[in-house]
VOGU-3710 file (C-alpha; in Angstrom, 3 decimals, decimal comma):
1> xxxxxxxxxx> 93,457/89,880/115,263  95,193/89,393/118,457  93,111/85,959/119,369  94,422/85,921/123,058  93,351/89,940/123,723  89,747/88,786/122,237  89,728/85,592/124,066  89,973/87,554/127,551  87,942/90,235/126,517  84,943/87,620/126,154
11> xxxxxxxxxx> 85,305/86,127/129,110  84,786/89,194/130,626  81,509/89,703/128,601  80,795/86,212/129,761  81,324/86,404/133,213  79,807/89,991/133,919  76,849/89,335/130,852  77,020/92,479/129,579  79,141/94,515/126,603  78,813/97,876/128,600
21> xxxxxxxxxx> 80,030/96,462/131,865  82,687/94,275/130,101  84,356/97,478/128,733  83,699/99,413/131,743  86,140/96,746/133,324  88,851/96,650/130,418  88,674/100,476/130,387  87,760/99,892/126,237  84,693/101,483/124,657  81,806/98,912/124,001
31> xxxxxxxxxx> 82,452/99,542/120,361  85,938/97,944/120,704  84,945/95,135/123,112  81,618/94,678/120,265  84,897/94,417/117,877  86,957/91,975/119,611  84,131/89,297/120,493  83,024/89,627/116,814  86,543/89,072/114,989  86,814/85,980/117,682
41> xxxxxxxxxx> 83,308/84,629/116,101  84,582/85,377/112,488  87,779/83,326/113,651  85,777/80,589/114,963  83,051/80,019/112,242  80,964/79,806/114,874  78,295/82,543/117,239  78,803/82,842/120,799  77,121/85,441/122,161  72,955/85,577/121,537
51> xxxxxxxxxx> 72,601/89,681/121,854  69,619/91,376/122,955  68,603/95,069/123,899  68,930/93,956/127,732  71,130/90,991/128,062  74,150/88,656/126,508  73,463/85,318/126,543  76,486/82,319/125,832  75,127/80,123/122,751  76,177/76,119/123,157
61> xxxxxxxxxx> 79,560/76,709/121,381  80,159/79,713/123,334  79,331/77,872/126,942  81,606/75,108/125,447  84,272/77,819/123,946  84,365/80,061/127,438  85,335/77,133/129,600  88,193/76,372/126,917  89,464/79,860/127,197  89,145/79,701/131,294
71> xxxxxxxxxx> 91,280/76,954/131,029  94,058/78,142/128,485  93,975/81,799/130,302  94,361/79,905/133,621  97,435/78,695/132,195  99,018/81,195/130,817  98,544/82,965/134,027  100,062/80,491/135,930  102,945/80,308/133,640  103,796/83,989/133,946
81> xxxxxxxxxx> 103,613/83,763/137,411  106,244/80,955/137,926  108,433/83,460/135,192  107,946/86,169/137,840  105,746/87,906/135,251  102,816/89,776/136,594  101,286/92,980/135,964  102,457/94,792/138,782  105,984/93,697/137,476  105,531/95,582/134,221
91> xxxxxxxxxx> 108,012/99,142/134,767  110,935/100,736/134,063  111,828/102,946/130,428  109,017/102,514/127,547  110,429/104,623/124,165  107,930/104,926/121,415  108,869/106,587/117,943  106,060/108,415/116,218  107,097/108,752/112,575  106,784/113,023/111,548
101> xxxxxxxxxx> 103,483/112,368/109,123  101,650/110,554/111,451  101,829/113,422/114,693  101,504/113,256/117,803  98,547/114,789/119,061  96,671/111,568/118,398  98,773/109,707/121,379  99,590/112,223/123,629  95,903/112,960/124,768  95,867/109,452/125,460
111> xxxxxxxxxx> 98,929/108,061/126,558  97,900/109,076/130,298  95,438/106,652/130,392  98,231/104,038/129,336  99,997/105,658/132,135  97,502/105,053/134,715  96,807/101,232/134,113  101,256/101,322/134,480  102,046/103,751/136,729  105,592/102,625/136,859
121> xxxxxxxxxx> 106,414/103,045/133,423  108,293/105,880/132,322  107,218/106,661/128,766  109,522/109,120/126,153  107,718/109,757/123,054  110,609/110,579/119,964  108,732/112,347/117,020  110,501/111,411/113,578  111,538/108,838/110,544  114,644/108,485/111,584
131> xxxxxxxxxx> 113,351/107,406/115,207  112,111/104,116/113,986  114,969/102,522/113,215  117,029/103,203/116,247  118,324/100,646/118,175  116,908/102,141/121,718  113,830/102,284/120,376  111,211/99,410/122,752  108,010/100,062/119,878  108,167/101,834/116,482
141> xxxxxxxxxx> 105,319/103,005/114,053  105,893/102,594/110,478  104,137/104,036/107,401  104,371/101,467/104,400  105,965/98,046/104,405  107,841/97,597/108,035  110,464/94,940/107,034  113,726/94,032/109,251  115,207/90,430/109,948  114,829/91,279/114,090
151> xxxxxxxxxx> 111,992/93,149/113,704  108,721/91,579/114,881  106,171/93,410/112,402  102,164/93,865/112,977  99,932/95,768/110,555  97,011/97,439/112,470  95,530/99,626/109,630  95,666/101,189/106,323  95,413/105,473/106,517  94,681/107,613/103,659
161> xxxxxxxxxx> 95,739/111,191/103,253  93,055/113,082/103,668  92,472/116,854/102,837  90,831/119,276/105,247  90,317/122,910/105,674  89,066/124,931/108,847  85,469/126,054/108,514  86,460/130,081/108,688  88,843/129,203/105,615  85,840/126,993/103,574
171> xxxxxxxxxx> 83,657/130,341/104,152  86,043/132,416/102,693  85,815/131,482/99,348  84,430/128,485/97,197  85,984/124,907/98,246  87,423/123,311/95,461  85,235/120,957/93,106  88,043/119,232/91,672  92,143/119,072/92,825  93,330/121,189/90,008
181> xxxxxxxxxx> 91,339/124,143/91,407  93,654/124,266/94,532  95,812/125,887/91,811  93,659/128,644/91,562  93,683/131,052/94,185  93,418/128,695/97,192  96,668/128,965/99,971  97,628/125,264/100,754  99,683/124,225/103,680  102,684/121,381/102,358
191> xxxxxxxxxx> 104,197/118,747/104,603  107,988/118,688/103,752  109,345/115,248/103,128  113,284/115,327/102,672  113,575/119,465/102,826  110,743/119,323/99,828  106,983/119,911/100,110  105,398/117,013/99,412  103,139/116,834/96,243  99,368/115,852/96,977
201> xxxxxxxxxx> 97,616/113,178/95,680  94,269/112,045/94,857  92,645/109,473/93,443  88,426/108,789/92,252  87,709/104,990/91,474  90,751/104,625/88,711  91,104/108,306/88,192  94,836/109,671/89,455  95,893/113,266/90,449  99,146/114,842/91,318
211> xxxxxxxxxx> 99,226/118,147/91,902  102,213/120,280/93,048  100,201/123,681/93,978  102,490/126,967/95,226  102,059/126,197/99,044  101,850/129,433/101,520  103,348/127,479/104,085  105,488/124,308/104,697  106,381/122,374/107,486  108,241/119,207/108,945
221> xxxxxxxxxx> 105,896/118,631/110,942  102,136/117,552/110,632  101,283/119,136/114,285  102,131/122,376/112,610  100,482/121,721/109,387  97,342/120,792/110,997  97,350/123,825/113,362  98,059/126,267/110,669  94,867/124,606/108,973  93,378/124,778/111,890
231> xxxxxxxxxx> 93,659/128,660/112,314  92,289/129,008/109,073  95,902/128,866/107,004  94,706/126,993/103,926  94,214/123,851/102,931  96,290/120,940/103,819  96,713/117,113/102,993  97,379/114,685/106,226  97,097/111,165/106,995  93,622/110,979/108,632
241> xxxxxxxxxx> 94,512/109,564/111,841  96,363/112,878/112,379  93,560/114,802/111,586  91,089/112,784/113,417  90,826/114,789/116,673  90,327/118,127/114,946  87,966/116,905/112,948  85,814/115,416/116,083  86,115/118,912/117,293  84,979/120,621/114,478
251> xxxxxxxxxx> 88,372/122,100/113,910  88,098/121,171/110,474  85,998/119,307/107,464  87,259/117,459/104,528  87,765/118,913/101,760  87,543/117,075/97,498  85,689/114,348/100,045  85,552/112,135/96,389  88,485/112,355/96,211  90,026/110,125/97,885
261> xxxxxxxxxx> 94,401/110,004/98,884  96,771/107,280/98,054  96,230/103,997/101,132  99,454/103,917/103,778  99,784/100,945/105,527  100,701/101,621/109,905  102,600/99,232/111,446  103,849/98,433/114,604  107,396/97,569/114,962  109,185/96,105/117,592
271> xxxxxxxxxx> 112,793/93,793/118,315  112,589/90,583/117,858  113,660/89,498/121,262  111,899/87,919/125,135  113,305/91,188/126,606  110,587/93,356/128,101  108,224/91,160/126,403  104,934/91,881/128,501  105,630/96,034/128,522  105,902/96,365/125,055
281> xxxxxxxxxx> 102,793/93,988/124,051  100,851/96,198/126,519  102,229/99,084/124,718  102,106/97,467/121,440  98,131/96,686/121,984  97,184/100,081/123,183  98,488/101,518/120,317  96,980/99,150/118,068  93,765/99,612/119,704  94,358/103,767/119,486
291> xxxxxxxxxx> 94,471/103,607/115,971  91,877/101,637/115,293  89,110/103,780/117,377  90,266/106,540/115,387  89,781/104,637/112,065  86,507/103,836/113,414  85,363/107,366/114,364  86,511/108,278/111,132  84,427/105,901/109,064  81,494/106,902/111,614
301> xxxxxxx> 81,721/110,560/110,474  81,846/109,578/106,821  78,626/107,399/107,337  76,882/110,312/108,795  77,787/112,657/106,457  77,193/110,701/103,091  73,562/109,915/105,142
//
């Protein structure tokens, strides 16, 4: 939990007494600004928001909590300005590297919005494992354990490869009951890892699968693996924060839903140093908070389609 994010984000439900309005203003969706003021309860021990159908109303520890934060935020605040920090200072070169499993298409639709709230940041996006560990880069995004004795490491969420099929392909033939039927007959799209195709992997409560099937096609890069899928290819295996948009779309369903891929830890990785501090935070957090609304749109389609 990033306490100071939540703390201002319930102020602002405080002061304008309403979740909607609050994330209208902090250009969030109400489900993320719902989040925020929750994990700051959990935190606490302690409610401070009574909710209603028409209103938000501060509780005695909240009334006592909000003035606290006015305080501490009217600090900080006045700190950054005597540092010359504002947010009308934060510009120049942002470089983010997006490792090759994860995509891209989840950021770029978004990073405009970053754009707007900043426009005098120039943002390069570098696509690749190797990206990550260069020295130029401001922000990195690592899948597994981020570890570095400069590095400044933040786990936002745990993905799970996920397999998926375009609808056109699923009424072609029969989807697969069980992952050693992708050996027979079905055309699966591998991700390369290393110049190889990576094997898939499943796993039902303490059941494991591995299975290596002849793949039709094989790319380096998830953006093509998902839009071969999505043209009705085969069947591929990606992390499911890649796949989250063409899913929302209806591009494509899941496919051996019990079955479930191996967890990968994302992190966000960044130097170790006060340089560019308040750019790369913002960055940092929008990411973060990317991520997460796709996690959570996610887990809202599996509700709905278990219900």
């Amino acid at each position: 939990m990033d306490q100071l994010r939540c703390m201002r984000t319930f102020v602002r439900v405080a002061e304008l007494g309403s979740f909607t309005r609050a994330a209208e203003a902090l250009r969030l969706s109400r489900a993320v600004v719902s989040t925020q003021v929750m994990e700051l309860e959990q935190h606490l021990g302690c409610q401070l928001m009574q909710r209603t159908t028409r209103k938000v109303a501060l509780t005695v520890d909240g009334s006592h909590y909000l003035a606290q934060c006015r305080r501490l935020l009217a600090d900080i605040e006045a700190t950054d300005e005597a540092m010359g920090v504002s947010p009308a200072g934060v510009h120049g070169r942002l470089r983010i590297g997006v490792p090759a499993a994860l995509g891209r298409s989840w950021l770029t639709g978004a990073l405009p919005e970053f754009g707007i709230r900043y426009p005098a940041l120039q943002i390069e996006l570098l696509l690749g494992d190797d990206q990550n560990a260069a020295a130029e880069l401001d922000l990195g995004i690592r899948l597994g354990a981020g570890r570095g004795m400069s590095l400044l490491v933040r786990r936002v969420l745990t993905t799970r490869w996920l397999t998926v099929a375009s609808p056109a392909y699923l009424r072609s033939r029969a989807p697969p009951a069980e992952p050693q039927q992708l050996l027979e007959g079905h055309r699966v799209i591998g991700y390369l890892e290393g110049g190889a195709p990576r094997a898939l992997t499943f796993q039902h409560g303490a059941q494991r699968r591995r299975v290596n099937p002849p793949f039709a096609l094989a790319f380096d890069s998830v953006d093509a693996q998902i839009e071969a899928a999505v043209r009705g290819a085969g069947i591929a295996q990606v992390l499911d924060v890649a796949a989250a948009p063409s899913l929302a779309r209806g591009e494509l369903e899941p496919v051996l839903s019990h079955w479930s891929g191996a967890p990968v830890p994302v992190s966000t990785v960044r130097r170790d140093s006060l340089r560019d501090t308040l750019k790369v935070q913002a960055l940092a957090d929008f990411v973060g908070e990317l991520l997460l609304e796709q996690r959570r749109q996610l887990e809202a389609r599996s509700t709905r389609d278990q219900g």
